[in-house]
C-alpha positions in Angstrom: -15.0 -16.5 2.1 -15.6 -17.9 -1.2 -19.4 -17.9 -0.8 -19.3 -14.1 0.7 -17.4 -13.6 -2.8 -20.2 -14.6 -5.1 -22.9 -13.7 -2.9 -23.7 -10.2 -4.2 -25.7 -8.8 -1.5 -23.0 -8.9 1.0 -20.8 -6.6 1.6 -17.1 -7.5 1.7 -14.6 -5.2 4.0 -10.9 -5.5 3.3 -8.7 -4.3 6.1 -4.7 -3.9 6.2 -4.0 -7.0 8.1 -1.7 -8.1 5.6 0.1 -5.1 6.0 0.5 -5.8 9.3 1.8 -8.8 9.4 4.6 -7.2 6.4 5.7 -5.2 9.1 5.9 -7.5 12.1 8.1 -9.6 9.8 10.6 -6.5 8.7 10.1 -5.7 12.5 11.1 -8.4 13.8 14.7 -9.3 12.2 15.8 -5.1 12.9 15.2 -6.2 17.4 16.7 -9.1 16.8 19.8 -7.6 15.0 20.0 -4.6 17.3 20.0 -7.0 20.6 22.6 -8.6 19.1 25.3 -6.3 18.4 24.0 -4.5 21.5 25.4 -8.0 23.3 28.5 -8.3 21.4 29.3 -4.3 22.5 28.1 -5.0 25.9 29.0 -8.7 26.8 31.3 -9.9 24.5 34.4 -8.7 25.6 36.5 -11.6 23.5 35.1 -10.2 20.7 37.2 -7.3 19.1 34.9 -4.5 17.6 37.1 -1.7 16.4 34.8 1.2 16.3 32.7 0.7 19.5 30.5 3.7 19.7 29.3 3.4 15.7 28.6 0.0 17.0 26.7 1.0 19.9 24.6 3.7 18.1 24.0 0.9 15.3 23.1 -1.7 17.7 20.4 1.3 19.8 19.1 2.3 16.4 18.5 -1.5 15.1 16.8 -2.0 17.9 14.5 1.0 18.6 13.3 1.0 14.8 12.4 -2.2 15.5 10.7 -1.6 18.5 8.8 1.5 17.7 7.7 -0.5 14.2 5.9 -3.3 16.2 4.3 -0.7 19.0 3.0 1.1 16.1 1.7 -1.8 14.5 0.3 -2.8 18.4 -1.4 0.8 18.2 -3.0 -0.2 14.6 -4.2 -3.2 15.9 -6.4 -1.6 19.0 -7.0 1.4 16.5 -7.6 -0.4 13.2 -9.3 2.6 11.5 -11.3 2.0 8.6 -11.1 -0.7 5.8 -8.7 -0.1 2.8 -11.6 -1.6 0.6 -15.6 -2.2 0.9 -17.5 -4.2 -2.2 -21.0 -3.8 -1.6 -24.5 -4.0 -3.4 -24.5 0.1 -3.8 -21.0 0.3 -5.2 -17.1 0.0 -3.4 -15.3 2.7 -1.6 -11.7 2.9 -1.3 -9.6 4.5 2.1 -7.1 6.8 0.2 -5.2 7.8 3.1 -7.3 7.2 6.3 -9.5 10.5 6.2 -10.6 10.5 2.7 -12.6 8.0 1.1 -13.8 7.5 -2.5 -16.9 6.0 -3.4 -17.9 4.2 -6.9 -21.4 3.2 -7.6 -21.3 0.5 -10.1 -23.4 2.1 -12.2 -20.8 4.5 -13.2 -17.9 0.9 -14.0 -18.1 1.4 -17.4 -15.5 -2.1 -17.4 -13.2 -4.1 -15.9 -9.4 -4.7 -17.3 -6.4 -6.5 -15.6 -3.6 -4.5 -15.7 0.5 -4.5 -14.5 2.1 -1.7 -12.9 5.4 -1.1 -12.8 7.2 2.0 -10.4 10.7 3.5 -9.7 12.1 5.3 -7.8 15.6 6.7 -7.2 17.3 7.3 -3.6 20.4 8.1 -2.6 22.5 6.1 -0.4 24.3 7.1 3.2 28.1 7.0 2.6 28.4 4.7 5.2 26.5 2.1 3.4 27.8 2.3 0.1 29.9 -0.7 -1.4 30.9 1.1 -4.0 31.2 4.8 -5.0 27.8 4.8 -6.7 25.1 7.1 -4.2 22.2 6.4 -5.9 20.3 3.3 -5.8 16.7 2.0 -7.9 13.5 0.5 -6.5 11.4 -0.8 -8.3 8.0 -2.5 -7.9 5.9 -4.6 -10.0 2.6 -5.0 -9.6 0.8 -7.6 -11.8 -2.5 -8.7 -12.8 -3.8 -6.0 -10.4 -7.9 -5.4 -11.1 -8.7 -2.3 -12.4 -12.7 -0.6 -12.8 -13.3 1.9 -15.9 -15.2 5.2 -15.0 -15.5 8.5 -17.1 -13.1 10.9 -16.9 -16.3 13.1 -16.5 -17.2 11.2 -13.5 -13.4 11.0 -12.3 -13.1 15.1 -12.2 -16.5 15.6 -10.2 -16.3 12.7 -7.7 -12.6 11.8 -7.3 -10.1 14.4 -8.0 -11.4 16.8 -5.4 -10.0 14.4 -2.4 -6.2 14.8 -4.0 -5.9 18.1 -2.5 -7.0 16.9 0.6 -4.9 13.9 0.8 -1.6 16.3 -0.4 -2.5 18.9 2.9 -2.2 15.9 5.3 0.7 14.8 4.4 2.7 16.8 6.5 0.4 16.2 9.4 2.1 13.9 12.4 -0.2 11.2 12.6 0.3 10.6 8.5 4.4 10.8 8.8 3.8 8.5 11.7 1.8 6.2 9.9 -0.9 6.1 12.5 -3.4 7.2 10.1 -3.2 5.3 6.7 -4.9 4.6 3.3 -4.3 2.8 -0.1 -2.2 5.4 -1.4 0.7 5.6 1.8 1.5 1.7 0.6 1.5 1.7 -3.4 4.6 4.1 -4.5 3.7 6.9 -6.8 5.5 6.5 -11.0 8.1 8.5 -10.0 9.3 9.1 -6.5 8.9 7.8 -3.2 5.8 9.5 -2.6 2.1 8.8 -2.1 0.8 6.3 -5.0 -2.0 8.3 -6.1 -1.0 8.2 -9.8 -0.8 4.1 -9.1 -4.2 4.1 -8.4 -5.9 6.3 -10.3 -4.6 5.7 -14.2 -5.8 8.0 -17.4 -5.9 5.9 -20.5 -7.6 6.5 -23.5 -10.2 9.1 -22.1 -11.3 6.7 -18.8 -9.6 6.5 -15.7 -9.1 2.9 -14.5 -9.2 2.6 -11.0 -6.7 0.1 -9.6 -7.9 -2.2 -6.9 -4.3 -3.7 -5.6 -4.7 -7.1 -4.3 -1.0 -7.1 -2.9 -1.9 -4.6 -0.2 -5.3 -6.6 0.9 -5.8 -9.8 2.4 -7.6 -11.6 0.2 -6.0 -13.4 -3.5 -6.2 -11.4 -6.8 -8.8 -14.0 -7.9 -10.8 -13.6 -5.1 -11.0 -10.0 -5.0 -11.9 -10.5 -9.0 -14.4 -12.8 -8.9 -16.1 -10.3 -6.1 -15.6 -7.3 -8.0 -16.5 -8.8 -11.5 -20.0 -10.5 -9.8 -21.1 -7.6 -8.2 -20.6 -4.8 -11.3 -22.4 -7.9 -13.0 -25.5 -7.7 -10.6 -25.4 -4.0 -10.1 -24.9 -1.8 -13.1 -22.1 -4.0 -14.7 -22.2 -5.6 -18.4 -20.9 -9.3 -19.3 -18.1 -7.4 -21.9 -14.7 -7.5 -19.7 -11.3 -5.9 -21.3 -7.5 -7.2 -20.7 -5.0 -4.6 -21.2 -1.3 -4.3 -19.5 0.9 -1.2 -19.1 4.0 -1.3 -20.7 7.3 -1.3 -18.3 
């Protein structure tokens, strides 16, 4: 890989096997937990469980969340779709959300700049999960030193901005809900909200957009994906002048 990285007149595809290997791993633990109260409820009978139907529909919903998370990561697998990422000689092209796809010539990366994201959103919590009397919990994510290119805002209105409205009609579409059809944007949590992460993506700051390339959602490090990025805007329509700047929490 590390030659492919340098070696500007290749073109790198990044696809969401990293993501699915995030959800085999949360899959996983929810069969294995559902199985297990299922046999408890079902074979244990030295075992007292005091509410044995909750139990039961616990164990059966453990379990078939589990389930149904690894067949449709099985179904992503034989149906990969099209890479979250592509770096090549004529520019990159990010998969916003499995049907639309935006496309950057380098000649319009005015820069690049490493930047930290932070998101959070609040969700209320079932009464039957709650330890205390508080309903409402925080999640927050941090995404750091994630690799960002500079384009116009000119630029960002003409060629980007149209495929928001697109992206917001399919959200209520099956296959999306489903997650059989996904993008950049289903994985990275909008600023507010558990939403699509559009606005994590695509960041306004002093009159250019920068353009977040997240390295936690793609298999490959954030150095890597730098040094590709940064050697390519270099060869293509790129200038030596890189800028650092971080968003405040």
């Amino acid at each position: 890989m590390s030659g492919a990285l340098t070696d500007v007149a290749q073109t790198l595809s990044f696809g969401r096997g990293k993501l699915s290997l995030k959800f085999v791993a949360i899959a996983i633990p929810f069969v294995a937990l559902g199985l297990f109260v299922l046999w408890i409820f079902y074979f244990d009978d030295n075992l007292y469980v005091k509410n044995k139907w909750q139990t039961a529909i616990s164990g059966w919903a453990l379990a078939v969340f589990g389930i149904l998370l690894l067949a449709r990561e099985l179904y992503k697998l034989v149906h990969p779709g099209e890479p979250l990422l592509v770096l090549g000689p004529d520019g990159l092209t990010l998969n916003i959300d499995g049907v639309t796809f935006v496309r950057i010539p380098w000649r319009e990366v005015h820069g690049l700049a490493t930047i930290d994201l932070t998101t959070k959103a609040t969700v209320s919590v079932p009464s039957w999960l709650r330890k205390t009397g508080n309903a409402d919990t925080d999640i927050v994510d941090v995404y750091k030193g994630v690799t960002a290119v500079l384009v116009s805002r000119d630029f960002f209105d003409k060629a980007i901005f149209p495929a928001k409205d697109g992206m917001e009609r399919r959200q209520r579409d099956l296959a999306t809900i489903l997650k059989l059809r996904d993008g950049m944007v289903d994985h990275i949590r909008a600023r507010r909200g558990l939403g699509p992460g559009w606005d994590r993506i695509f960041i306004m700051r002093d009159g250019e957009m920068q353009v977040a390339l997240h390295h936690s959602i793609l298999p490959v490090s954030r150095a890597d994906l730098r040094a590709a990025v940064e050697a390519r805007w270099h060869a293509f329509g790129g200038t030596p002048a890189a800028s650092t700047v971080s968003e405040p929490r």
